[in-house]
N, C-alpha and C positions, 0 to 999 in steps of 0.2 A: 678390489674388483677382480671379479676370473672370469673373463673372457678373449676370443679374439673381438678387439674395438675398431671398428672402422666408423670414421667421421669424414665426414662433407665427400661423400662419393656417389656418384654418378652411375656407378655401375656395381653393386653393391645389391647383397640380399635385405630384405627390410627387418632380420632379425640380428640378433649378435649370440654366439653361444655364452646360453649362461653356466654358473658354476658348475665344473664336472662334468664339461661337455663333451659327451658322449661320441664313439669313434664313429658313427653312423652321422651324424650332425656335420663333421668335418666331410664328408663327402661329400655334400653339399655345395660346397664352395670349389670343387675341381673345374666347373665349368665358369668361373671367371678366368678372364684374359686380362684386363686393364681394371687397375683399381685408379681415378681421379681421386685424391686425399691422401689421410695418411695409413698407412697399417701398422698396429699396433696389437705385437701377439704381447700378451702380461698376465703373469700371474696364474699359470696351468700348473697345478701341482701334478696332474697323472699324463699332461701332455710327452710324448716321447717323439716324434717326428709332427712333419708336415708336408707329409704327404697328400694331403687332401689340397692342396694348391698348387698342385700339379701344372698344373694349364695356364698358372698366371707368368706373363711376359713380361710386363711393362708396371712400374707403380709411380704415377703422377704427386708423392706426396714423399714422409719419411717413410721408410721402413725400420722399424723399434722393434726387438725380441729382448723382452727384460724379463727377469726372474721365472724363468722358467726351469725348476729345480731338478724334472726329469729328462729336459726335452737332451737328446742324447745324437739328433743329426737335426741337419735343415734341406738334408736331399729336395726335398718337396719344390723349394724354392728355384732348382736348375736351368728354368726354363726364362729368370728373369734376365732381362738386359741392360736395363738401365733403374735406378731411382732417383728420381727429379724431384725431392724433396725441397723443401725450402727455409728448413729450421734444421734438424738435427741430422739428417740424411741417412744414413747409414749408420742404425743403434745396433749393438747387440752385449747385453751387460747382463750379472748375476745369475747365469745360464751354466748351472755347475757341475753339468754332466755332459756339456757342448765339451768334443774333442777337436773337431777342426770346423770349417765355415766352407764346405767343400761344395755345398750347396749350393753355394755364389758361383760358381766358375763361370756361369756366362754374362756377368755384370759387367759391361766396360764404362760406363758414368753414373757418377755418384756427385750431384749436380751443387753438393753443398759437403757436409763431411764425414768420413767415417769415424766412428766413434767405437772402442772395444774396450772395455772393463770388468773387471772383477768375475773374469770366469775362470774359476779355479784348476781346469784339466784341459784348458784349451792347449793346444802344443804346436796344432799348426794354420797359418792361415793362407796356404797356397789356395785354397779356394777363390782369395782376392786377386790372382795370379792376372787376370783379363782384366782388371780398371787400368784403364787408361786418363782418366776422364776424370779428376776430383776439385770440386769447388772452393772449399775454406780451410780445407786442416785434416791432419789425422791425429788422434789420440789414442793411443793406447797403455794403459796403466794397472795395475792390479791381477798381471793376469800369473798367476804365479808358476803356470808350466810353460806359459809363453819367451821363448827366448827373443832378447830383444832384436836378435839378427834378422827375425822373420819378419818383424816389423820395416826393421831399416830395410833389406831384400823387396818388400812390397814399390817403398817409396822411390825406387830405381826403373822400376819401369811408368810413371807416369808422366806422359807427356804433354798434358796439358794440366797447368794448376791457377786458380783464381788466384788475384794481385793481392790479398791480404792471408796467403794458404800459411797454416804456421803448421808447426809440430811439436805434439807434448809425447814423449815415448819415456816411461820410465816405473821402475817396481814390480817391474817383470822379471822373469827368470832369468840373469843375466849371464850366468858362468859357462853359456855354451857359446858365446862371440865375445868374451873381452880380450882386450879394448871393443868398447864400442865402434862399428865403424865410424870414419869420419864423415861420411854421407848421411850420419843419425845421431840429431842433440844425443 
């Protein structure tokens, strides 16, 4: 499937871009603010930003950016503050031209967990730098320019974490902080 998939939303266009969708189609969606459900961008082979989600604040569901093989920023996304997901929270995996997640800076809860994997040129993720706020866990695994420092560095400033929060960090670039800190399995 190539689309961005939005399900069970309330505030939501009645279409979904289909395959190859066109940069004039993502314009479309600047004037949502709140999405109820999840967002689910997957599968854009000529996608390079997201830009065209300018305007969204708030998302009532997960937020998932999986295989997106050109997308190359998530600027677009700046304007979000929170995702109150309820499954996966905070995805963003096999996105292999993603350099950093800069685009998050203004997110401070992620109501359930963040999730980064197997993006091959990610380096940095100060963009997470504003969560304050994480429900079940952080993973991060496979990110092969990712040093695991940046990870541990994240999990220092969160000052609230759910009563089962775990941590899986590992198979990431690791030779720019070892030892691991002791504040990161």
């Amino acid at each position: 499937m190539h689309w961005i998939y939005c399900r069970n939303l309330a505030i939501c266009p009645t279409w979904v871009a289909p395959h190859g969708w066109p940069r004039d189609t993502e314009k479309g969606l600047s004037a949502l603010t709140s999405i109820y459900g999840d967002l689910e961008i997957t599968g854009n082979s000529a996608l390079t930003d997201l830009d065209g989600l300018g305007g969204l604040t708030s998302i009532y569901g997960d937020l998932l950016i999986y295989s997106n093989p050109a997308l190359t920023n998530i600027d677009g996304l700046s304007g979000i503050t929170s995702v109150r997901g309820d499954t996966w929270g905070l995805g963003i995996r096999n996105n292999n031209a993603l350099t950093n997640l800069d685009g998050l800076s203004g997110v401070s809860l992620v109501s359930t967990a963040i999730v980064i994997y197997n993006n091959d040129v990610l380096t940095d993720i100060d963009g997470l730098g504003g969560i304050t706020s994480v429900g079940s866990g952080v993973l991060a695994y496979w990110n092969e320019a990712l040093p695991d420092c940046e990870v541990c560095d994240l999990l220092d400033q969160f000052s609230t974490a759910g009563p089962y929060f775990g941590i899986d960090v590992h198979d990431n670039l690791d030779d720019e902080c070892t030892p691991v800190p002791t504040n990161c399995p």
